[in-house]
C-alpha positions as CSV (number, residue, x, y, z in Angstrom):
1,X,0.0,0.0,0.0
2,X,1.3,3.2,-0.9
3,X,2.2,5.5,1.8
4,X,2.6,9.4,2.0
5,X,4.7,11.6,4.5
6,X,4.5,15.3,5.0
7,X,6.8,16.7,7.3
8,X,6.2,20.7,8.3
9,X,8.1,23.0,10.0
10,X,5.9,25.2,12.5
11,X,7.0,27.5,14.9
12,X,4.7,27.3,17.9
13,X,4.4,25.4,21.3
14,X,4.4,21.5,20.4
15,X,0.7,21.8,22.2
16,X,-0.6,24.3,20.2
17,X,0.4,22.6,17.0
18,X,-1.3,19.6,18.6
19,X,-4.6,21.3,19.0
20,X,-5.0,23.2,15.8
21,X,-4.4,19.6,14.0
22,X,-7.3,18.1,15.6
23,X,-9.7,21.2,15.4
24,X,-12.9,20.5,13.7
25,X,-13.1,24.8,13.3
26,X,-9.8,24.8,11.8
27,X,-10.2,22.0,9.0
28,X,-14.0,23.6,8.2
29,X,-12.3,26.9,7.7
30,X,-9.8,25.5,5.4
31,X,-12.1,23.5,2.7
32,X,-14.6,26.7,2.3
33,X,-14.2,26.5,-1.2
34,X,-15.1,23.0,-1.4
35,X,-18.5,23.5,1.2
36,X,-16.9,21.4,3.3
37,X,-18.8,21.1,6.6
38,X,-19.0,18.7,9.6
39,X,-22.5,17.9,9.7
40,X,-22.7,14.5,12.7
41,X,-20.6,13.5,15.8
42,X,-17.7,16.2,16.7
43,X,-19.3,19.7,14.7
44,X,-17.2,22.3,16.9
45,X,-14.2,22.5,19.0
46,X,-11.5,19.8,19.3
47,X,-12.0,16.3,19.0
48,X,-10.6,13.7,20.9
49,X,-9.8,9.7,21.3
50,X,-13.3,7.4,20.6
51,X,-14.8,10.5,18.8
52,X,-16.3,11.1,15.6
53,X,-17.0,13.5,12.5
54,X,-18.9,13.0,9.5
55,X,-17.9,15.7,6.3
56,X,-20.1,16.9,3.9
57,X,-18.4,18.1,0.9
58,X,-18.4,18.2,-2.9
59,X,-15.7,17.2,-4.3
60,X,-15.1,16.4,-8.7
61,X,-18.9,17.3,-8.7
62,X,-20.3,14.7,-6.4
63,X,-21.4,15.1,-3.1
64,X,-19.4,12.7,-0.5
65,X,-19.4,12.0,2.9
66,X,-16.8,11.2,4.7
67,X,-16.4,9.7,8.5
68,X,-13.5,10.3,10.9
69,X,-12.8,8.6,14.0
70,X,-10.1,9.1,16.4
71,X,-8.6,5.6,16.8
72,X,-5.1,6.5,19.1
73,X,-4.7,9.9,21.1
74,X,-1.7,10.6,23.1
75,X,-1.7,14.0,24.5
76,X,2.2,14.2,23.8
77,X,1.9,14.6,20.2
78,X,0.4,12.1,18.1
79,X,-3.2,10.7,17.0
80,X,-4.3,8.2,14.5
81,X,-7.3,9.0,12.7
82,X,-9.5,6.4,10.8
83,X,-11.1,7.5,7.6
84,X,-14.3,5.5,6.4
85,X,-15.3,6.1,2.8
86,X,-18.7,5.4,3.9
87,X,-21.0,3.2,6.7
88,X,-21.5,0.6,5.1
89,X,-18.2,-0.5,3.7
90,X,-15.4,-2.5,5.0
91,X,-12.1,-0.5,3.7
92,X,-10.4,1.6,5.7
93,X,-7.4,4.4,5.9
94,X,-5.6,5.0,8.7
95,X,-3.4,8.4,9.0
96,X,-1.6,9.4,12.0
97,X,0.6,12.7,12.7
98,X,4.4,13.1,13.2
99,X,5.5,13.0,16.7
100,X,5.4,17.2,18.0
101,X,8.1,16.6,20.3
């Protein structure tokens, strides 16, 4: 399986960082031109380990949802999130962050 890696460069407190990658506010703000929105689970604020969003957006011309679940969550600097391509089907991505510190 193919496997991507983007390392950034930010200067800000570790925590900070940490934060604004798992704001919900943050990532809406961000895909605007796309009409992205959360629209079930986590809608606002920061989400955490065992939680949820669902995205609304369009995306090529269709209309896709997309689910997010928090699947590992250490407080130090790293989270794994889950993607599910919809409720109903099996396949799964799993993306975690670079460790902050």
């Amino acid at each position: 399986m193919p496997r991507v890696t983007a390392r950034h460069v930010i200067e800000a407190p570790p925590e900070r960082v940490f934060d604004l990658a798992r704001s919900v506010d943050l990532h809406a703000q961000g895909q605007v031109r796309y009409g992205e929105r959360a629209i079930a689970g986590v809608t606002r604020g920061l989400i955490g380990m065992g939680q949820s969003v669902t995205w609304e957006a369009r995306h090529f011309g269709i209309t896709q949802k997309l689910t997010s679940r928090i699947v590992t969550f250490d407080r130090h600097g790293h989270f794994a999130i889950r993607w599910c391509p919809a409720p109903s089907r099996a396949s799964t991505t799993t993306t975690s962050s670079s460790r902050l510190m």
